[in-house]
Phi, psi and omega in degrees: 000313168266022172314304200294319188293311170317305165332298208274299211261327169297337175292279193355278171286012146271327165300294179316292191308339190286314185287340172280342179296313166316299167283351174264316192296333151286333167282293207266010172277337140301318126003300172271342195253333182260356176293322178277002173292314217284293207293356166223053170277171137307167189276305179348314175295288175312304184317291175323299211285331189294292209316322136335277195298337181297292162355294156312286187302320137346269157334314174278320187310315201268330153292300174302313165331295151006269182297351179262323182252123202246100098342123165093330199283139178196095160277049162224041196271353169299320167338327205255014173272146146232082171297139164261137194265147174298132180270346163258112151319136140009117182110303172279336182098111189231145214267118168252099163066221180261358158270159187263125165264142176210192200184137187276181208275136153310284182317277169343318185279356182272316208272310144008260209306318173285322184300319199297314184333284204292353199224351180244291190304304181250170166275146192265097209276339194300336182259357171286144190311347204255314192286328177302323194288297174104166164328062182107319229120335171265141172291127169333313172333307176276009179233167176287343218240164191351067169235009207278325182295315181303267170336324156346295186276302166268017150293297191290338165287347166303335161298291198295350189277323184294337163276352162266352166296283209266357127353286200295311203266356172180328148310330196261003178214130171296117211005243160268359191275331197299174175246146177326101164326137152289330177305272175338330172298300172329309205267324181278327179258018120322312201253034146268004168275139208320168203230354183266338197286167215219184183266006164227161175226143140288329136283068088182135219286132163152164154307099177256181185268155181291150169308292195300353169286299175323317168308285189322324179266358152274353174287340185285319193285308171323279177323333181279325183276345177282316182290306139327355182265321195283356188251009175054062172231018174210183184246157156203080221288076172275071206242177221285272145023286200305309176300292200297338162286318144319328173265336161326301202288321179306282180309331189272346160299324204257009187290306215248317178277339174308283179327324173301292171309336204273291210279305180309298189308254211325295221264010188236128168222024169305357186058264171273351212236091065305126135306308190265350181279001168296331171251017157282297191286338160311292172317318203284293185339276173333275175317325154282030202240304186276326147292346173280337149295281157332316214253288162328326175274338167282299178324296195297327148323311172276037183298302167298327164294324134004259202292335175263006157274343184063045162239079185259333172272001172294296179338311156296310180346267184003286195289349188260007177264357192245313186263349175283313185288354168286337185292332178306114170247021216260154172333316167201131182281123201233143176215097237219170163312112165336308203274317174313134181284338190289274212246128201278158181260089187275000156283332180281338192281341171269026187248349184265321192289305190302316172294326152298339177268312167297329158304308166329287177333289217284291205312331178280328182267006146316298208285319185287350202248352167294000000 
C-alpha cells in the first residue's frame, strides 16, 4: 500500500540528486577541462601557467589571511585609555611657578590610535590588489564573502576623517581669525584621499602612492601637532560652541549611516542570503567602533564644559548607547523581515542603537545651546 509513496518520493529525491550533480558538474567543468588541457602542453607551457597559479594561490591565501585577521580588535578598548580631564586649554597652558604646562589633545591621540589601528596594526583591505579584482570580477562588496573587515575599516574612517575635518576648521585654531595648523591641515587632506587606491591605476593610468601610505602620514602629522600641543606650541580651542559644533558633525555622520541602514532593512528582506547587508552592518559597526574611543577623549578634552553644563550622566548615557550597541556580534549577518520570526534583521537593531546614540547626541548638545 505504501509501495507507490515510497516510489514517489525515492523519484523525487533522485531527480534532486541528479540536478545538483548536474549543477557542480557545471561548475567544476572548466576546471577539469582546462587540467586536461594543462597536462598535454609542453613545460614551455606549463612552466609560466603552474607558476601564475602558484602566485594566485599564494596571493589569495595571503589575502584571506589578511581579511580574517582583526589584530587589535577589542570593542571595549576605550576602557584602556585613562584620560586625565582637562583644566586648560589645549595649548594654552597652565602656570606651576614660572614653568607653563599644557596636554595634548585627547581627541588627536585617539584619532592618532585608530588610524595606526586600520592601516598598521592591520593591512588596509580596501586597497589590496585582490579585493579590487573582486569575486569572478564582482566586487566583494557584492558578495557575502571577505568584505566584513574592509567595510569595517571604512566605517572608523569616516569617523576619523570628520574629526580631522573639524581639527582643522575649528578645534586646532581660535577661532576664524587664528591661522591654520599645517600639521593639521596636512592630516585632513591626507586622510581625505581615495580609500581604493592600489600602486598601480587607470585614472589616471600610471603608478600611484597606495591609500595606507596617506593615511599613515596623516597620523604622523596628528602626533606632531599632539606633541607641539603638549610643548604649548600649538591651540586646541575647547569651549562650549565648539563641543556644540562638533557633536552637530557627529550626528549628521551617523545620521546619514542610519539612513543607509533604514533603505536596505525596508527594501531587502533575503536574510541570511543579502549579500550587502554585512557590509552594511560592518561600516555601521566601524563607526561606532570609533566613536566610542572618541566620545571619551572629548569628554576629557571638554572637561570643564562637561562639569559646568552638569553633562556628566547625558554622557555616560551616551557612551554606555554606544558600548551597547558594540556588543552585536553575530556570527552572521541577517536582514531578515522587520516583521518576521524565521530569520532576525541585525540591520534593524544596530539601526536602533545608531539612532539612540544620535538622540543622545542632539539631546547633550540641547543642553549645551541653552
Amino acid at each position: 500500500m505504501l509501495d507507490p509513496v515510497i516510489e514517489f518520493f525515492t523519484m523525487i529525491f533522485n531527480r534532486i540528486g541528479r540536478g545538483i550533480g548536474w549543477m557542480i558538474a557545471g561548475l567544476l567543468w572548466p576546471f577539469v577541462a582546462f587540467t586536461k588541457w594543462y597536462k598535454r602542453r609542453g613545460w614551455m607551457i606549463k612552466a609560466p601557467i603552474g607558476l601564475l597559479l602558484l602566485a594566485l594561490a599564494v596571493g589569495y591565501g595571503y589575502f584571506i589571511y589578511q581579511t580574517q585577521r582583526w589584530a587589535g580588535f577589542n570593542p571595549n578598548y576605550a576602557n584602556e585609555y585613562n584620560f586625565q580631564p582637562r583644566i586648560t586649554l589645549s595649548g594654552d597652558g597652565a602656570s606651576d611657578g614660572d614653568e607653563k604646562k599644557c596636554q595634548p589633545s585627547a581627541v588627536v591621540q585617539v584619532t592618532s590610535d585608530l588610524i595606526d589601528h586600520t592601516v598598521n596594526e592591520n593591512k588596509w583591505i580596501s586597497s589590496m590588489l585582490l579585493y579590487k579584482m573582486g569575486l569572478f570580477g564582482v566586487s566583494w562588496d557584492h558578495t557575502p564573502y571577505l568584505d566584513d573587515q574592509a567595510s569595517f575599516q571604512r566605517g572608523i574612517h569616516q569617523a576619523t576623517r570628520r574629526i580631522g575635518v573639524e581639527l582643522v576648521d575649528r578645534l586646532g585654531r581660535i577661532r576664524g581669525t587664528s591661522q591654520v595648523d599645517k600639521s593639521l591641515q596636512k592630516a585632513r587632506g591626507k586622510l581625505q584621499f581615495d580609500e581604493y587606491t592600489w600602486y598601480f591605476g587607470l585614472n589616471p593610468l600610471g603608478f600611484q602612492i597606495p591609500t595606507p601610505s596617506y593615511y599613515r602620514e596623516a597620523q604622523i602629522s596628528l602626533s606632531k601637532f599632539n606633541d607641539r600641543l603638549g610643548k604649548c606650541e600649538a591651540l586646541f580651542d575647547a569651549r562650549a560652541d565648539n563641543l556644540i559644533q562638533l557633536l552637530d558633525r557627529i550626528t549628521s555622520d551617523i545620521g546619514s549611516t542610519s539612513d543607509i541602514l533604514l533603505k536596505r532593512s525596508e527594501n531587502f528582506d533575503s536574510g541570511w542570503f543579502d549579500s550587502r547587508a554585512d557590509d552594511r552592518f560592518w561600516f555601521a559597526y566601524g563607526q561606532l567602533y570609533a566613536y566610542s574611543g572618541l566620545l571619551k577623549a572629548m569628554r576629557s578634552d571638554f572637561a570643564d564644559v562637561v562639569k559646568n553644563r552638569g553633562l556628566g550622566p547625558l554622557w555616560t548615557r551616551m557612551e554606555n548607547q554606544v558600548n551597547g550597541a558594540l556588543a552585536i556580534r553575530p556570527f552572521i549577518i541577517s536582514n531578515g523581515a522587520e516583521d518576521g520570526w524565521i530569520m532576525p534583521t541585525h540591520l534593524a537593531t544596530i539601526g536602533f542603537y545608531v539612532l539612540r546614540v544620535r538622540s543622545n547626541m542632539v539631546e547633550v548638545r540641547d543642553v549645551l545651546d541653552r
